[in-house]
C-alpha positions as CSV (number, residue, x, y, z in Angstrom):
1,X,6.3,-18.8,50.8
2,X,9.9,-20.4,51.4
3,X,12.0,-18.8,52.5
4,X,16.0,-20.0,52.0
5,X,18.5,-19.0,54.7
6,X,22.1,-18.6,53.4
7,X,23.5,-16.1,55.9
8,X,22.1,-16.0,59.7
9,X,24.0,-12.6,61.0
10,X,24.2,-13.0,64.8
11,X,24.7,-10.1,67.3
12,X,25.3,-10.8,70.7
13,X,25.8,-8.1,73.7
14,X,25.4,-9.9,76.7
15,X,24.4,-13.5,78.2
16,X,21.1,-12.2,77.8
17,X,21.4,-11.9,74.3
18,X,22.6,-15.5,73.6
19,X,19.8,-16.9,75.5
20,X,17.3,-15.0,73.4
21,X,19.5,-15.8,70.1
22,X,20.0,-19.2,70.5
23,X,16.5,-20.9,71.2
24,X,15.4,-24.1,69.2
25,X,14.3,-22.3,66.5
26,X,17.5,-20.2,65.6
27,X,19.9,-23.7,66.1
28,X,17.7,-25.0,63.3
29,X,18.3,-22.0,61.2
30,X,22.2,-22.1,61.7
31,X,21.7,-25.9,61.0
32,X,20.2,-25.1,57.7
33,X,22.3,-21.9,56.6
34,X,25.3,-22.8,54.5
35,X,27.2,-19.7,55.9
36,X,26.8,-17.9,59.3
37,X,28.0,-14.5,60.3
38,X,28.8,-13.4,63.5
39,X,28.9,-9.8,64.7
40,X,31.8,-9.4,67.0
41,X,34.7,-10.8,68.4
42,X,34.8,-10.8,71.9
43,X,34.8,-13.6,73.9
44,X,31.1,-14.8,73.7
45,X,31.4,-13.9,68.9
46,X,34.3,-16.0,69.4
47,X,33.2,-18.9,71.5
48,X,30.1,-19.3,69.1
49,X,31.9,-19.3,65.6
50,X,34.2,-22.1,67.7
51,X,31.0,-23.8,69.0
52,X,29.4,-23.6,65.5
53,X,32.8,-25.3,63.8
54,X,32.5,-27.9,66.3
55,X,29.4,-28.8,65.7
56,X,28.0,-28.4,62.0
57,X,30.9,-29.6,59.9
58,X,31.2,-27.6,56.7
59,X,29.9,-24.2,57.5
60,X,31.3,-21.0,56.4
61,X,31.8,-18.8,60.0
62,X,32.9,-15.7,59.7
63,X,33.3,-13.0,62.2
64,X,32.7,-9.2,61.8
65,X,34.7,-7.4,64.1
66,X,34.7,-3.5,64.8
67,X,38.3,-3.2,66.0
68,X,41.7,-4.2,65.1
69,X,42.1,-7.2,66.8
70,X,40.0,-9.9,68.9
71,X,40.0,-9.5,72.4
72,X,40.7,-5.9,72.1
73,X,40.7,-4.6,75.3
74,X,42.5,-7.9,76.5
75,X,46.2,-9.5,75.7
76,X,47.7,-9.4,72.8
77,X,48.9,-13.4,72.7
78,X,45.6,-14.2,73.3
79,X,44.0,-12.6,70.7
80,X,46.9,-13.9,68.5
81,X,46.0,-17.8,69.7
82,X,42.4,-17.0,69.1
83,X,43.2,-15.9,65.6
84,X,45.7,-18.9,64.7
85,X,42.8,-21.2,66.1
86,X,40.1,-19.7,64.1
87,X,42.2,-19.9,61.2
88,X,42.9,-23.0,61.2
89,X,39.2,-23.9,61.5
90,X,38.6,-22.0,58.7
91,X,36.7,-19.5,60.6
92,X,36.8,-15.8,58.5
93,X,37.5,-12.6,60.6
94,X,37.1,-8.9,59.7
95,X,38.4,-6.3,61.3
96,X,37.6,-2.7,61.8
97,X,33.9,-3.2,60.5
98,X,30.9,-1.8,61.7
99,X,27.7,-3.0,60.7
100,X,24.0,-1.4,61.9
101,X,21.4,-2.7,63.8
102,X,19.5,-1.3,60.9
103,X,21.1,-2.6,58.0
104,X,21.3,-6.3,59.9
105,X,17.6,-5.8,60.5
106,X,17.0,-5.0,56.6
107,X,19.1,-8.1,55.1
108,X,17.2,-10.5,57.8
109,X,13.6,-8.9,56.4
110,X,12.4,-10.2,52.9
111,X,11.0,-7.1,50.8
């Protein structure tokens, strides 16, 4: 069976969790995916959509972020720098969303 990756949906919590998401095998899935989705935007959501629009020209990042701004618990002109940046690499946020682990786990799962 083949299996065709559009979306990879990446949740990351701690350094922990980027070293267990971000082995071989899942750099070759955001190499083939035509559109990855990142869930959060702290620093370490951030520095991976900016990391992925470094390095594999042509991707559609976008970033699914549960408050109303990046960095929320940080400055305000920094999360207003981040944003400009992203923008102008073409990187999608929105804000104020909440996805489950559950429904993340269900989309990655073919029925």
């Amino acid at each position: 069976m083949e299996l065709m990756v559009c979306t990879v949906v990446i949740k990351l919590l701690t350094t922990q969790s980027i070293v267990h998401y971000f082995t071989q095998a899942n750099m070759e899935l955001v190499r083939k995916a035509k559109s990855i989705v990142i869930v959060g935007g702290g620093a370490v959501g951030v520095e991976l959509a900016a990391e992925i629009v470094e390095t594999f020209a042509g991707k559609t990042v976008q970033i699914v972020h549960g408050e109303h701004r990046l960095f929320h618990t940080k400055w305000a002109s920094l999360s207003s720098w981040v944003k400009k940046w992203l923008t102008d690499n073409h990187v999608e946020v929105g804000y104020n969303l909440n996805i489950s682990q559950q429904r993340v786990y269900e989309s990655l799962v073919p029925s």
